[in-house]
N, CA, C and O of each residue as an XYZ file, in Angstrom:
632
protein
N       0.852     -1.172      0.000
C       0.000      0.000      0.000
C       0.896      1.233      0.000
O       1.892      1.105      0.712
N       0.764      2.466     -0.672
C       1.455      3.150     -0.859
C       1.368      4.298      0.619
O       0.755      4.241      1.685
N       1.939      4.898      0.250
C       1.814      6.333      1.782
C       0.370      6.978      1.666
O      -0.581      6.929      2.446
N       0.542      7.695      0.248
C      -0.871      8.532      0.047
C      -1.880      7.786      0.391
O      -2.860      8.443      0.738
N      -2.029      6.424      0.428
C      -3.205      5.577      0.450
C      -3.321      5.075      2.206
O      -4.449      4.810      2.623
N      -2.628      5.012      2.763
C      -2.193      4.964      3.752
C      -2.756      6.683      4.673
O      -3.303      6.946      5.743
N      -2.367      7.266      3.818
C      -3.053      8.945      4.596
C      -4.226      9.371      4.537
O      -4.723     10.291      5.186
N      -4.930      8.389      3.377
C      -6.440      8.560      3.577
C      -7.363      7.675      3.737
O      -8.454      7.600      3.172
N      -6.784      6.834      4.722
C      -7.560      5.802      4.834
C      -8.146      6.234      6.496
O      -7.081      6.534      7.036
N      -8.984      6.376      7.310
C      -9.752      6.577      8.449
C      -8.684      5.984      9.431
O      -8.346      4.801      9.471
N      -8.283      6.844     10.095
C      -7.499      6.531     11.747
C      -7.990      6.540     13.178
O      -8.704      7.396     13.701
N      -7.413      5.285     13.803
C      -8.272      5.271     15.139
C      -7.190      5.921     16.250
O      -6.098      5.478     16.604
N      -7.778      6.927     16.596
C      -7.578      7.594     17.542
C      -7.906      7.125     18.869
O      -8.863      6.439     19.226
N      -6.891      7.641     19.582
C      -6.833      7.241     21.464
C      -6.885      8.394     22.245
O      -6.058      9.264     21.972
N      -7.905      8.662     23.427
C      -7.705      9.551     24.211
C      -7.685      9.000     25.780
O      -8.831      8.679     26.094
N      -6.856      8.817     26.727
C      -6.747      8.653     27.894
C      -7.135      9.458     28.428
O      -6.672     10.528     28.032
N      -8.315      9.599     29.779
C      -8.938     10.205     30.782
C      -7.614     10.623     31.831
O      -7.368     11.695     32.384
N      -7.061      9.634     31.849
C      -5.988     10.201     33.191
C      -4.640     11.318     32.459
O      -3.706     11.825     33.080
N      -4.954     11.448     30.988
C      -4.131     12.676     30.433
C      -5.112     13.956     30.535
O      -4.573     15.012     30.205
N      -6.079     14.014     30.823
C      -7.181     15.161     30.979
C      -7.495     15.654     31.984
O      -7.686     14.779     32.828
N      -7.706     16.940     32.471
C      -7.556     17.237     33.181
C      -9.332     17.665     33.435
O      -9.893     18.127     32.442
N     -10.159     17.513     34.704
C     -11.372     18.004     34.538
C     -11.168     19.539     34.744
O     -10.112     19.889     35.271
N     -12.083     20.490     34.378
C     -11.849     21.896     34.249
C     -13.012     22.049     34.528
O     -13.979     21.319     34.311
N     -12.904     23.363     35.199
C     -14.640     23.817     36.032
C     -15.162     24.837     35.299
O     -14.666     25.958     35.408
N     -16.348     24.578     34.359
C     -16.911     24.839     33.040
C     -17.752     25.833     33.904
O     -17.613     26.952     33.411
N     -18.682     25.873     35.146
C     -19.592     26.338     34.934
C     -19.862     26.386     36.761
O     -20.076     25.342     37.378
N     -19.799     28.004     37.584
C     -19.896     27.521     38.872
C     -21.048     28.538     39.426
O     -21.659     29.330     38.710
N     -21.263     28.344     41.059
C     -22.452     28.984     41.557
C     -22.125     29.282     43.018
O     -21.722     28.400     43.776
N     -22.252     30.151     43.275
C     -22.538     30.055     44.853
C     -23.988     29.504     45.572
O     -25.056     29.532     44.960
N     -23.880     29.104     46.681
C     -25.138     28.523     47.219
C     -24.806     28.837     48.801
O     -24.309     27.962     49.511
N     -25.091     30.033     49.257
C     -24.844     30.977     50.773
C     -23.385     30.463     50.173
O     -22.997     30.564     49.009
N     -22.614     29.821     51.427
C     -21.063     30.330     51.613
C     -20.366     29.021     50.890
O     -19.152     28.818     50.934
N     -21.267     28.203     50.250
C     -20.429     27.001     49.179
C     -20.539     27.612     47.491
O     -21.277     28.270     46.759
N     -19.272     26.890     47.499
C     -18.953     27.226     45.842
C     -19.066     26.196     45.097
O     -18.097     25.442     45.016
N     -20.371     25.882     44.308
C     -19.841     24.505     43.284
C     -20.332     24.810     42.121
O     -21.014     25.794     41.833
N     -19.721     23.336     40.964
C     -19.313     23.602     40.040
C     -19.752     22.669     39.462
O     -20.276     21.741     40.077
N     -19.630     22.692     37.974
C     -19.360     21.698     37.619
C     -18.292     21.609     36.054
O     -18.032     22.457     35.200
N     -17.973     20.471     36.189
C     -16.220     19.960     35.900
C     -16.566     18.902     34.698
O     -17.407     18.004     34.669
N     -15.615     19.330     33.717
C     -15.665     18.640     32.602
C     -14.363     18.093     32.416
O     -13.329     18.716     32.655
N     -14.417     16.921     31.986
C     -13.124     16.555     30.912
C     -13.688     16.144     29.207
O     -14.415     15.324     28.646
N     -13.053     16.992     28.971
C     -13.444     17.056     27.399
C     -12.493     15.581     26.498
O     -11.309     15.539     26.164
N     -13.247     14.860     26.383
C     -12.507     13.765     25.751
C     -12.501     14.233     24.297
O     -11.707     13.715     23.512
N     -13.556     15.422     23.798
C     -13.411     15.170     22.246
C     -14.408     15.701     21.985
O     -15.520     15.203     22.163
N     -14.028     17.562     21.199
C     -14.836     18.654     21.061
C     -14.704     19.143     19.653
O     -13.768     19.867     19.314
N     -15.432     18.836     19.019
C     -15.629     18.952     17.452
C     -16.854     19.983     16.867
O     -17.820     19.687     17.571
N     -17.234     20.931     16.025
C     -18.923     21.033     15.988
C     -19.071     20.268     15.128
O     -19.274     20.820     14.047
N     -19.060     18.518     15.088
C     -19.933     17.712     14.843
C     -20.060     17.105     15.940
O     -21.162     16.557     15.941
N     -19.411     16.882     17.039
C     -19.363     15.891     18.070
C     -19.136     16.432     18.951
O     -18.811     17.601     18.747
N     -19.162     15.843     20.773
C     -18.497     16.298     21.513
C     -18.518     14.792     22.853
O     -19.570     14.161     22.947
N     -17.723     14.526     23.447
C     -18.294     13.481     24.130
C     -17.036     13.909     25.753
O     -15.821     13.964     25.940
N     -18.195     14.095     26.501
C     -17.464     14.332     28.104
C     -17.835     13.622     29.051
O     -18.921     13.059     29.188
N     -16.691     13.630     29.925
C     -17.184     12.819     31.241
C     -17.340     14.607     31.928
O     -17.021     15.772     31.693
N     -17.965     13.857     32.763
C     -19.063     15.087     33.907
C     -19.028     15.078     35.233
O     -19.310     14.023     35.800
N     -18.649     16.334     36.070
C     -18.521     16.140     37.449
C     -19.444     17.120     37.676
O     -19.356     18.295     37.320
N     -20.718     16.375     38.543
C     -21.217     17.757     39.518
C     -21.086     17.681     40.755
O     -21.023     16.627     41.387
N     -21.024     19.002     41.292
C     -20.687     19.100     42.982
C     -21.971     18.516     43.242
O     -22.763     18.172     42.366
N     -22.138     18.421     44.421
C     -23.600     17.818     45.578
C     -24.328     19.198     45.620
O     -23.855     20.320     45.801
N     -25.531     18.821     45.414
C     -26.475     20.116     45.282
C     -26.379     21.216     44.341
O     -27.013     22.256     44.521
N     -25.565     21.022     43.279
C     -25.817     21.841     41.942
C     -27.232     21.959     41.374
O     -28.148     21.141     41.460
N     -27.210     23.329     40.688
C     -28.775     23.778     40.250
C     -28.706     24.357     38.931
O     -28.443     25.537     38.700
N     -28.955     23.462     38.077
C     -28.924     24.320     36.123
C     -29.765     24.584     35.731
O     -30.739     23.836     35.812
N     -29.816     25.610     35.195
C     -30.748     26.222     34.378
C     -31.464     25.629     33.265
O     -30.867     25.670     32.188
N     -32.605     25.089     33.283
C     -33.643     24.770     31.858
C     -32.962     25.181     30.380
O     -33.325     26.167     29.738
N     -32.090     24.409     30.026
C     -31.975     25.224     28.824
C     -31.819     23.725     27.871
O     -31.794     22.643     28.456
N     -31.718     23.819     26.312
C     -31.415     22.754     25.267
C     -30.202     23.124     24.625
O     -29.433     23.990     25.040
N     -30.038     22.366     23.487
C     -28.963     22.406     22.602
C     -29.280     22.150     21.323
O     -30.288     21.492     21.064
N     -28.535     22.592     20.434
C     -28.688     22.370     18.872
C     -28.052     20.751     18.388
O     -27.480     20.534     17.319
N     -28.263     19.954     19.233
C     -27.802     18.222     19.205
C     -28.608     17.980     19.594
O     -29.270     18.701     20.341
N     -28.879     16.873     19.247
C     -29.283     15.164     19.402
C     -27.896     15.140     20.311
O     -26.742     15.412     19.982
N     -28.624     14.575     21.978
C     -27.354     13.906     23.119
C     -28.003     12.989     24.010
O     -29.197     13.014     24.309
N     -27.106     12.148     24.430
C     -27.148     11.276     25.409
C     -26.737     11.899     26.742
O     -25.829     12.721     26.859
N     -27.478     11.436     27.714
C     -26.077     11.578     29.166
C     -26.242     10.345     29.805
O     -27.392     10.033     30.115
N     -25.332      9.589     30.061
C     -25.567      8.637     31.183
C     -25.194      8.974     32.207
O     -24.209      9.710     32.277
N     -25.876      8.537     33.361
C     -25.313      8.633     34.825
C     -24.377      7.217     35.464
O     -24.895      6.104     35.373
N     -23.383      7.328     35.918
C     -22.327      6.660     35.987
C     -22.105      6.564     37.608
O     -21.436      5.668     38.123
N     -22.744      7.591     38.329
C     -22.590      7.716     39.462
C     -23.073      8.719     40.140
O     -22.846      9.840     39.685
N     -23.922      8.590     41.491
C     -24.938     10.085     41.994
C     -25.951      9.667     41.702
O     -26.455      8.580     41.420
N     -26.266     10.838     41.813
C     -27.990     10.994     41.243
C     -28.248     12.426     41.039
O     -27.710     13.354     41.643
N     -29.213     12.499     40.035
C     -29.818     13.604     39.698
C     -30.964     13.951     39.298
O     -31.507     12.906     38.939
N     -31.805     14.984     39.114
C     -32.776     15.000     38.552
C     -32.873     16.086     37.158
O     -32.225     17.124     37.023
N     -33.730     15.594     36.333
C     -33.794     16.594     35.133
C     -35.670     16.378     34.727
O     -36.384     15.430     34.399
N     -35.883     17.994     35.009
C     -37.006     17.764     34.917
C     -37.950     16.982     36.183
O     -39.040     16.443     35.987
N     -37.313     17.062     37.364
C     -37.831     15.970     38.435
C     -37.661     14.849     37.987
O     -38.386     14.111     38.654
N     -37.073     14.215     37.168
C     -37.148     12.679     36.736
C     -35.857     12.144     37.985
O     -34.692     12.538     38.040
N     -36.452     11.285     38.762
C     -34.798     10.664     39.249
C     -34.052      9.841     38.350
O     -34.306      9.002     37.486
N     -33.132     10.327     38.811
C     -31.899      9.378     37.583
C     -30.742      8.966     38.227
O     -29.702      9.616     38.129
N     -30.831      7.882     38.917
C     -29.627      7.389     39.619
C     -28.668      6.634     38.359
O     -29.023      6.497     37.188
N     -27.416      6.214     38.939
C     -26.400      5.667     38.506
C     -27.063      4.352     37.229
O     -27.969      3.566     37.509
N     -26.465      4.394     36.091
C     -27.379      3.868     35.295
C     -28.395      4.023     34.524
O     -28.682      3.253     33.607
N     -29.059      5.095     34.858
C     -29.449      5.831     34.219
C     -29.355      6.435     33.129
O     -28.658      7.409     33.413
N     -29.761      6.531     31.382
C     -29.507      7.303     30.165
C     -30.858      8.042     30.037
O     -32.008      7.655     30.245
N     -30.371      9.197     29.641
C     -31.386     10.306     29.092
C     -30.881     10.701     27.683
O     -29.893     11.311     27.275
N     -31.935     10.119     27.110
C     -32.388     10.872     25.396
C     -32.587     12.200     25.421
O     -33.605     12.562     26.010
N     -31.803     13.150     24.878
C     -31.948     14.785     24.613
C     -31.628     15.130     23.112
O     -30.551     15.293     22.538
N     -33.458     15.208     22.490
C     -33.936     15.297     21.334
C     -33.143     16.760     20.734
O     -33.480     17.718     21.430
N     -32.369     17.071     19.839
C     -32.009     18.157     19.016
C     -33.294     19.429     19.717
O     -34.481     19.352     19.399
N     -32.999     20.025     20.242
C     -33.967     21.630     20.968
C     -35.157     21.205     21.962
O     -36.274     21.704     22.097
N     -34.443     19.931     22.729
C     -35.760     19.744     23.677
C     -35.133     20.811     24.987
O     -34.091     21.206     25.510
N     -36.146     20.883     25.025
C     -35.639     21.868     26.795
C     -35.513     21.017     28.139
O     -36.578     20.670     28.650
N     -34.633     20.741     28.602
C     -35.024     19.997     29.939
C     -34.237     21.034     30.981
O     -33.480     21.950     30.661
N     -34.551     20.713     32.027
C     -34.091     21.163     33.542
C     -35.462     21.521     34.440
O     -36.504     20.960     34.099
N     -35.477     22.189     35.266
C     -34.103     22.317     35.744
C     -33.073     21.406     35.948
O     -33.670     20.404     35.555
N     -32.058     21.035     36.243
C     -30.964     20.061     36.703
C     -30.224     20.399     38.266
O     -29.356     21.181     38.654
N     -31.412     18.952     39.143
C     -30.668     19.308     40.445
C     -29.873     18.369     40.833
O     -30.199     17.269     40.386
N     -28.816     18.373     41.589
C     -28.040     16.846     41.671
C     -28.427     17.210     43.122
O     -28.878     18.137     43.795
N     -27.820     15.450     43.243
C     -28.226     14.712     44.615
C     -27.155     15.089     45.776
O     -26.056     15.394     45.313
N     -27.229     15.120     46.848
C     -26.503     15.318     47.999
C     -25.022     14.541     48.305
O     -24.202     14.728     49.203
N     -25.037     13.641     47.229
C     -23.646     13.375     46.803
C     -23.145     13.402     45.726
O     -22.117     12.758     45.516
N     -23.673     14.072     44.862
C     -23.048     14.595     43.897
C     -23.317     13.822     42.441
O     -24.499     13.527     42.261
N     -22.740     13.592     41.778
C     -22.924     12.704     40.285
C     -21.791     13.132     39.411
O     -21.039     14.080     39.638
N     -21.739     11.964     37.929
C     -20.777     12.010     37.404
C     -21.602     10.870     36.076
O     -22.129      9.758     36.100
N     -21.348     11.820     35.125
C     -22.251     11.344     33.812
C     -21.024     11.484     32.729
O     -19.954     12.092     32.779
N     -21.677     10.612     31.671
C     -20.490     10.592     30.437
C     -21.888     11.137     29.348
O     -22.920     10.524     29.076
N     -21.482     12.345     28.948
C     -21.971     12.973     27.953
C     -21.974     12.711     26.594
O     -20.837     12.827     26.138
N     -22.832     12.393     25.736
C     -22.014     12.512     24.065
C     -23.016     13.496     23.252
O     -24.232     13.464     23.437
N     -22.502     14.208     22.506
C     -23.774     14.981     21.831
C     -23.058     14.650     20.057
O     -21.972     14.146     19.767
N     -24.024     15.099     19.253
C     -23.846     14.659     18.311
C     -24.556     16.077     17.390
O     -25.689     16.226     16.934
N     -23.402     16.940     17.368
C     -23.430     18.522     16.871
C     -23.173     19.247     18.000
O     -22.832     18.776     19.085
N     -23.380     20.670     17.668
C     -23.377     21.419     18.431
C     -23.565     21.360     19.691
O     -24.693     20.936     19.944
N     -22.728     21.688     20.926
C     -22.732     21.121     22.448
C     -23.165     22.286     23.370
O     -23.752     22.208     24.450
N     -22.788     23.268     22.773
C     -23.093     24.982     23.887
C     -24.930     24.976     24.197
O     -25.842     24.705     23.417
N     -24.955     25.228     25.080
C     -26.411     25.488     25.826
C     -26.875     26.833     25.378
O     -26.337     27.908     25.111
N     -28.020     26.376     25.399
C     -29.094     27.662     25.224
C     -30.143     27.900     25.830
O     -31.151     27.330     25.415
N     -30.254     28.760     26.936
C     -30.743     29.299     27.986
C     -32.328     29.169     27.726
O     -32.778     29.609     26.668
N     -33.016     28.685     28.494
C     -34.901     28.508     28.485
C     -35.325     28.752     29.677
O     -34.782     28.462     30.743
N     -36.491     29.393     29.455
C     -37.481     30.186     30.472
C     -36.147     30.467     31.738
O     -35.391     29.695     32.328
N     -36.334     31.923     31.762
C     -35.022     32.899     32.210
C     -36.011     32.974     33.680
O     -35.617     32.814     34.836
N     -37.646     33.322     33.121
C     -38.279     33.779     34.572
C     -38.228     32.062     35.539
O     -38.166     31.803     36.741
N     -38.262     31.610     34.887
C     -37.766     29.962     35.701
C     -37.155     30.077     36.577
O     -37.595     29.826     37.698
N     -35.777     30.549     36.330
C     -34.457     30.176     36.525
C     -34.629     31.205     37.244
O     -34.814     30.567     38.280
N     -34.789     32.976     37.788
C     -34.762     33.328     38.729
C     -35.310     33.075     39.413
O     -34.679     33.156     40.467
N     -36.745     32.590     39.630
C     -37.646     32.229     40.870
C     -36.365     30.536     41.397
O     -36.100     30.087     42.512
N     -36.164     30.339     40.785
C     -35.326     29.185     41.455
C     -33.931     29.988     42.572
O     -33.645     29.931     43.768
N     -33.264     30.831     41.110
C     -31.785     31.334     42.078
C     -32.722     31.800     43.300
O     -32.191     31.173     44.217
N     -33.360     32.226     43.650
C     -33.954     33.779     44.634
C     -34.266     32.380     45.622
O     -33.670     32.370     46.698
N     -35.294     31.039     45.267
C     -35.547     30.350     46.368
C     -34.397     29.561     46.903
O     -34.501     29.106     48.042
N     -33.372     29.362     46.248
C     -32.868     28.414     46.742
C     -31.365     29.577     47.554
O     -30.938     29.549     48.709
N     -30.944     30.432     46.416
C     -30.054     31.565     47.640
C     -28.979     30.995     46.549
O     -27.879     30.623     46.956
N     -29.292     30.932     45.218
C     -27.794     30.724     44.399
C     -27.637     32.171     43.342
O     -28.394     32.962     42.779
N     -26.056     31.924     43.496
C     -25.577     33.436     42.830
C     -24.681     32.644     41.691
O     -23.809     31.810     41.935
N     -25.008     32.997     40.686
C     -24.257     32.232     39.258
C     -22.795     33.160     39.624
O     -22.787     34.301     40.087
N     -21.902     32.536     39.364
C     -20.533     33.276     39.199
C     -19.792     33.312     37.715
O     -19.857     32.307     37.008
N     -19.222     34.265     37.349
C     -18.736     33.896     35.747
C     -18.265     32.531     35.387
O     -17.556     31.813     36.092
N     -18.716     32.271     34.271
C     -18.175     31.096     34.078
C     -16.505     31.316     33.651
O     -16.264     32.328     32.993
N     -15.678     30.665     33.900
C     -14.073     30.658     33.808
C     -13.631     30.386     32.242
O     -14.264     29.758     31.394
N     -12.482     30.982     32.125
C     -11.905     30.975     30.909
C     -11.609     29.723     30.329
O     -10.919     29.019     31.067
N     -11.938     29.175     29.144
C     -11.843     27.601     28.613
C     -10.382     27.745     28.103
O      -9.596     28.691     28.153
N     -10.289     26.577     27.630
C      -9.216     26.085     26.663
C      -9.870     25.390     25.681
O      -9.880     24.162     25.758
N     -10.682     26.211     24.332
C     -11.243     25.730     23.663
C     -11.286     25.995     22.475
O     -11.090     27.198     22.297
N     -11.540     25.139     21.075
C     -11.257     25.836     19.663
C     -11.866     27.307     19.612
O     -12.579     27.673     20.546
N     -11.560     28.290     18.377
C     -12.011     29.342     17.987
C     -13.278     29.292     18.004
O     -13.953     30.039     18.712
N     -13.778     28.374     17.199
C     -15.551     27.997     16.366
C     -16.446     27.656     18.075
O     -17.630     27.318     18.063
N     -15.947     27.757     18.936
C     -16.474     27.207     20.053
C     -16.676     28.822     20.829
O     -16.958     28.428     21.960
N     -16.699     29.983     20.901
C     -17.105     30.852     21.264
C     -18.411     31.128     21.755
O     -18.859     30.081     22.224
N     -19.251     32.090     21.864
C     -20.426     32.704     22.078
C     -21.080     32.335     21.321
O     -20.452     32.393     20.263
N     -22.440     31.790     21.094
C     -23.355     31.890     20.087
C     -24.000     32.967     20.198
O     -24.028     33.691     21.193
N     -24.783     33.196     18.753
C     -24.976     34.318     18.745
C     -26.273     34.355     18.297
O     -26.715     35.364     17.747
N     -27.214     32.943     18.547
C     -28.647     33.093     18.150
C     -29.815     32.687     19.714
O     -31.040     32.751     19.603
């Protein structure tokens, strides 16, 4: 087989979890605790994206969808989306612009392996939701932190 033929033939790629580092995508205050939640990006494409997932114990997300068709499994914890319980074992189907949340995790926390299939950035749903929640529960969103992420992965802008 020659080289050129050899360079276009489909390559299987390897990514090790213990070369990744989780990074805290997205945090909150709740009175005098700070949590977060923590990604390791195994593989961020805008066709693909597939992460493992850390949430602190008692995290609170905002109702929002995505421009994908995604999976999440729960791997460990518990959580709810939409009030649905979803312990360890658990997979949730997330239809291309369905809205789910809120997203509350359980008192010990959880840890899901994500895959979406397109576009991965969130898009914010029912805003008056999401304050009657921050105001009852006493959470203060904090900026989200600077990524390490491609160009095309910025702000959306719709």
């Amino acid at each position: 087989m020659s080289d050129s033929q050899s360079e276009s033939r489909p390559r299987v790629s390897y990514v090790h979890a213990g070369e990744k580092p989780f990074v805290d995508v997205k945090a909150q205050m709740q009175g005098d605790r700070r949590i977060s939640v923590w990604l390791k990006m195994m593989n961020l494409t805008p066709e693909r994206a597939f992460f493992h997932t850390r949430y602190d114990p008692g995290l609170v997300l905002q109702r929002h969808s995505h421009h994908s068709h995604h999976y999440v499994f729960v791997i460990r914890g518990d959580v709810r989306f939409d009030g649905e319980h979803c312990r360890a074992g658990s997979l949730i189907e997330l239809p291309e612009g369905a809205s789910f949340g809120p997203i509350v995790v359980g008192e010990s926390g959880a840890e899901t392996i994500e895959v979406y299939f397109g576009d991965c950035r969130p898009i914010p749903a029912d805003l008056q939701e999401w304050e009657a929640i921050k105001q009852e529960r006493g959470i203060t969103e904090l900026p989200n932190p600077e990524l390490d992420v491609p160009d095309w992965f910025g702000e959306r802008t719709d």
